[in-house]
VMD Tcl script that builds the backbone (N, CA, C; Angstrom):
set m [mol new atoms 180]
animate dup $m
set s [atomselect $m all]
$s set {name element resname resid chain x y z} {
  {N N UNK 1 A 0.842 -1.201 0.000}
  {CA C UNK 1 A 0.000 0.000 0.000}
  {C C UNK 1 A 0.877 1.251 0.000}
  {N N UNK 2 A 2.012 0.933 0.819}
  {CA C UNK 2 A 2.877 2.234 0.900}
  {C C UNK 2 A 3.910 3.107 -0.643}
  {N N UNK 3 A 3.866 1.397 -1.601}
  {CA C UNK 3 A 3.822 1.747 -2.866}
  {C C UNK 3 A 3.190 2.715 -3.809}
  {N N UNK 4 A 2.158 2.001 -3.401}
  {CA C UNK 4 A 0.701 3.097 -4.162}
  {C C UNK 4 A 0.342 4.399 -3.647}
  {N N UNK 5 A 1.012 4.598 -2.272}
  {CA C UNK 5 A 0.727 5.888 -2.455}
  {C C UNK 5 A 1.839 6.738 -2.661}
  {N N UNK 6 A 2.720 6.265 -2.639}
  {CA C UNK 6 A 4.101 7.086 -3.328}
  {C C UNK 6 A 3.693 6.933 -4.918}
  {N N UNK 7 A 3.215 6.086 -5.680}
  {CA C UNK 7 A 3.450 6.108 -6.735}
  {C C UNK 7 A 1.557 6.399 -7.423}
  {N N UNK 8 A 1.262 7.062 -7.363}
  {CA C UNK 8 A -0.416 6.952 -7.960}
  {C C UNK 8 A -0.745 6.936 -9.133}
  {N N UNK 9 A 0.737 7.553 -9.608}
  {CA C UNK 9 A 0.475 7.274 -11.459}
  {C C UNK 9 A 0.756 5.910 -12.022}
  {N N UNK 10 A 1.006 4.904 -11.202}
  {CA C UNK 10 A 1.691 3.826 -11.485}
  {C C UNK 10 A 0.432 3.307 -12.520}
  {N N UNK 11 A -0.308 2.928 -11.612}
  {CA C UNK 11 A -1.786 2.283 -12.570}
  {C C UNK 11 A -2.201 3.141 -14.043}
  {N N UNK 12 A -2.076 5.150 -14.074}
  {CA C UNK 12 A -1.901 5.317 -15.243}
  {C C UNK 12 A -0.867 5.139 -16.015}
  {N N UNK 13 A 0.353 5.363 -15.566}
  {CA C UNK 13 A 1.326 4.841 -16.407}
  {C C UNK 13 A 0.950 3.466 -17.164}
  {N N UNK 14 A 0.651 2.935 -16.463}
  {CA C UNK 14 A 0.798 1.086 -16.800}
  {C C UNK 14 A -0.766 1.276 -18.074}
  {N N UNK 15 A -1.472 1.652 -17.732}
  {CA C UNK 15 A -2.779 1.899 -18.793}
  {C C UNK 15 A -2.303 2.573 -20.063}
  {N N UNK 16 A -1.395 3.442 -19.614}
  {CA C UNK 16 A -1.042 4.307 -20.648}
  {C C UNK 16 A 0.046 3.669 -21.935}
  {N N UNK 17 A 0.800 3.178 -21.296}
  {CA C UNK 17 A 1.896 2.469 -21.824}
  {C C UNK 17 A 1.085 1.038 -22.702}
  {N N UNK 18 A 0.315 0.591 -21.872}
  {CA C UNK 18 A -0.485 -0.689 -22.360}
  {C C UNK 18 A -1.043 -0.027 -23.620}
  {N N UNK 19 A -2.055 0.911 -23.675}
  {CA C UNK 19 A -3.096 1.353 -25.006}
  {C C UNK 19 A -2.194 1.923 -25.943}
  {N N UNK 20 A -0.604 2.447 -25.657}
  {CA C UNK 20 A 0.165 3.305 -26.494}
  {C C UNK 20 A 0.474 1.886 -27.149}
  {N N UNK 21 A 0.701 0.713 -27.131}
  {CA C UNK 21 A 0.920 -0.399 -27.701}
  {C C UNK 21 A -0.043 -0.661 -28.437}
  {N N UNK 22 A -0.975 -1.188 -27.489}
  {CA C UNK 22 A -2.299 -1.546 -28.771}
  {C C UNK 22 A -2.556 -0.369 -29.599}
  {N N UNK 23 A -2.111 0.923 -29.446}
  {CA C UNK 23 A -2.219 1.799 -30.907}
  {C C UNK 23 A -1.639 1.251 -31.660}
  {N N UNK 24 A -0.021 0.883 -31.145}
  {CA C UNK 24 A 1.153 0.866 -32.021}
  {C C UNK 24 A 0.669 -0.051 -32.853}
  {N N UNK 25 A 0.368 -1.378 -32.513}
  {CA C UNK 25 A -0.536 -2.811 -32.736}
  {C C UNK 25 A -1.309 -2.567 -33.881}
  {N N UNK 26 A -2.398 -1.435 -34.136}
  {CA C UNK 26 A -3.520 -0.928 -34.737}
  {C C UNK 26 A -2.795 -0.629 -35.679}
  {N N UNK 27 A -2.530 0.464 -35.799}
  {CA C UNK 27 A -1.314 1.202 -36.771}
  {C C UNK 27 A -0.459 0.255 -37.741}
  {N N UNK 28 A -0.178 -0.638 -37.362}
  {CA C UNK 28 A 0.674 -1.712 -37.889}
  {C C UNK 28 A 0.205 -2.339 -38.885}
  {N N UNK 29 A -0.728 -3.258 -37.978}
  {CA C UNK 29 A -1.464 -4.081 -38.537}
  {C C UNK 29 A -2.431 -3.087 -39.911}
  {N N UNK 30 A -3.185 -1.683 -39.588}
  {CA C UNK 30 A -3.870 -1.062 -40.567}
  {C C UNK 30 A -2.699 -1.141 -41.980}
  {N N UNK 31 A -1.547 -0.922 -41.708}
  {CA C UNK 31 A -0.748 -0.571 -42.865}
  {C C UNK 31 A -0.381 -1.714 -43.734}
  {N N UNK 32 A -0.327 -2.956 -42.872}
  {CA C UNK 32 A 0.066 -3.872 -43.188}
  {C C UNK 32 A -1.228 -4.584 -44.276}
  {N N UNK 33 A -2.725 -4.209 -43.416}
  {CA C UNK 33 A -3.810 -4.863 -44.383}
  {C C UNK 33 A -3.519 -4.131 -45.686}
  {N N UNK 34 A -3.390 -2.508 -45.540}
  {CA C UNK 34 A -3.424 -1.534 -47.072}
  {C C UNK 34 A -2.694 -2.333 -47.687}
  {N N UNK 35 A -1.331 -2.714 -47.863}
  {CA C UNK 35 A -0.520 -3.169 -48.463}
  {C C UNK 35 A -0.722 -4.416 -48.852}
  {N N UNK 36 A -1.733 -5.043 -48.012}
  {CA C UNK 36 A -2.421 -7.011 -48.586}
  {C C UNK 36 A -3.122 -6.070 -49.737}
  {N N UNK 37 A -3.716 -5.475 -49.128}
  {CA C UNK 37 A -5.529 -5.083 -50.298}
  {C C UNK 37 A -4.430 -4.253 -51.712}
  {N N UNK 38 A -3.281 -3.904 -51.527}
  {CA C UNK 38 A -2.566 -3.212 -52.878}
  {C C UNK 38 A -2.222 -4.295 -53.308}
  {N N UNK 39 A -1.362 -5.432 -52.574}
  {CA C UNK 39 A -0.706 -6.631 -53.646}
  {C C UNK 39 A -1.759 -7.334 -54.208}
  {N N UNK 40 A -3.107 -7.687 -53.293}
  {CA C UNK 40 A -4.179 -8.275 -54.360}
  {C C UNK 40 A -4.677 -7.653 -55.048}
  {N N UNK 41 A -4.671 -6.109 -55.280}
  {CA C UNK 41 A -4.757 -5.703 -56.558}
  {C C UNK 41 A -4.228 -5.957 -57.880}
  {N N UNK 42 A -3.246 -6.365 -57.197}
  {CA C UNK 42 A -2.046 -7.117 -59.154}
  {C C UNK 42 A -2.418 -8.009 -58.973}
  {N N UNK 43 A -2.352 -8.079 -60.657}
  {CA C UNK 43 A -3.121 -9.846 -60.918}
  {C C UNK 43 A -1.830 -11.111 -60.368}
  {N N UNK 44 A -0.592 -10.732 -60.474}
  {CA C UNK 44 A 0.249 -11.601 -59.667}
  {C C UNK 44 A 0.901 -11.214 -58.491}
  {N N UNK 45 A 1.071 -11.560 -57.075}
  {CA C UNK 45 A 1.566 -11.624 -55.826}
  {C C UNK 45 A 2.756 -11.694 -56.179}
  {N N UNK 46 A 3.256 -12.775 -57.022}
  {CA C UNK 46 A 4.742 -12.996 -57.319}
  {C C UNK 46 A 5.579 -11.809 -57.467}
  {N N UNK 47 A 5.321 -10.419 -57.969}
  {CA C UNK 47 A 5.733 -9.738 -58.765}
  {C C UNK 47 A 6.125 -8.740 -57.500}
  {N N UNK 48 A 5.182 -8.840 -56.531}
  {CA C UNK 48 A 5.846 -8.043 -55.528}
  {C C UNK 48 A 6.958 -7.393 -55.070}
  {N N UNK 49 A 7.573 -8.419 -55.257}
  {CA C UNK 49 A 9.018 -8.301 -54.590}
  {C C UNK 49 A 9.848 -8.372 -55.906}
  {N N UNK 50 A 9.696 -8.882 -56.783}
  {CA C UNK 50 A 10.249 -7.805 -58.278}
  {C C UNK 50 A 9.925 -6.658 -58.570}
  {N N UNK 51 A 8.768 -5.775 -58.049}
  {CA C UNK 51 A 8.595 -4.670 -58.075}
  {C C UNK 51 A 9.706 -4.123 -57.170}
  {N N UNK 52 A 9.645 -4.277 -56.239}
  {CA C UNK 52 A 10.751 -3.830 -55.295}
  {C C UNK 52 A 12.057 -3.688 -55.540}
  {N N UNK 53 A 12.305 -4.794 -56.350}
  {CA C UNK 53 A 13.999 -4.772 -57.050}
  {C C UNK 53 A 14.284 -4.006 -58.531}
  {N N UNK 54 A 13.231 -4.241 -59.220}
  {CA C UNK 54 A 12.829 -3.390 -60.422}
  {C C UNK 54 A 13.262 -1.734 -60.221}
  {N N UNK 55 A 13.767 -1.106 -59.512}
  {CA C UNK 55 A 14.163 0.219 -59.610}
  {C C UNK 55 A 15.011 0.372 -59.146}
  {N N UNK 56 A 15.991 -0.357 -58.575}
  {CA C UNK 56 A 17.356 -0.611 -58.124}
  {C C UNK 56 A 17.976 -1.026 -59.644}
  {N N UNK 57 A 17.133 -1.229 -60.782}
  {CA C UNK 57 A 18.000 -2.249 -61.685}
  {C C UNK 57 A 17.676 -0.587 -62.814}
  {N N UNK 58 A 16.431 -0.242 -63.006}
  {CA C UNK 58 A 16.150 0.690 -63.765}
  {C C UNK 58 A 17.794 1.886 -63.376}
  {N N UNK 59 A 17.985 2.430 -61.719}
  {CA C UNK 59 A 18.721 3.564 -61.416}
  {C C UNK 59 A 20.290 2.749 -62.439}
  {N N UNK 60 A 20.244 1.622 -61.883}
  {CA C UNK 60 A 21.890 0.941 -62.872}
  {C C UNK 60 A 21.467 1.689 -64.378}
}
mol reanalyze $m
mol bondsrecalc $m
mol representation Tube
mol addrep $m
């Protein structure tokens, strides 16, 4: 008890820190679906990651 009352932000801290994650979590994951819903836009998945290398080869 003598914890808690030296420390009273402890429980917000700990809430705070917890939901700043599950944003982080949210955030992530949102960017990560955009980028499913863009690659199933091309008719091939494969190409993905040749897109990616494809302008490293164009700058040569």
């Amino acid at each position: 008890s003598e914890v808690d009352d030296k420390n009273p932000n402890a429980l917000a801290i700990g809430l705070g820190v917890s939901f700043g994650v599950l944003g982080l979590i949210i955030i992530i994951g949102g960017i990560l679906f955009l980028q499913q819903r863009k690659s199933k836009a091309i008719p091939t998945p494969s190409l993905g990651t040749a897109g990616l290398e494809n302008p490293t080869y164009d700058t040569k």
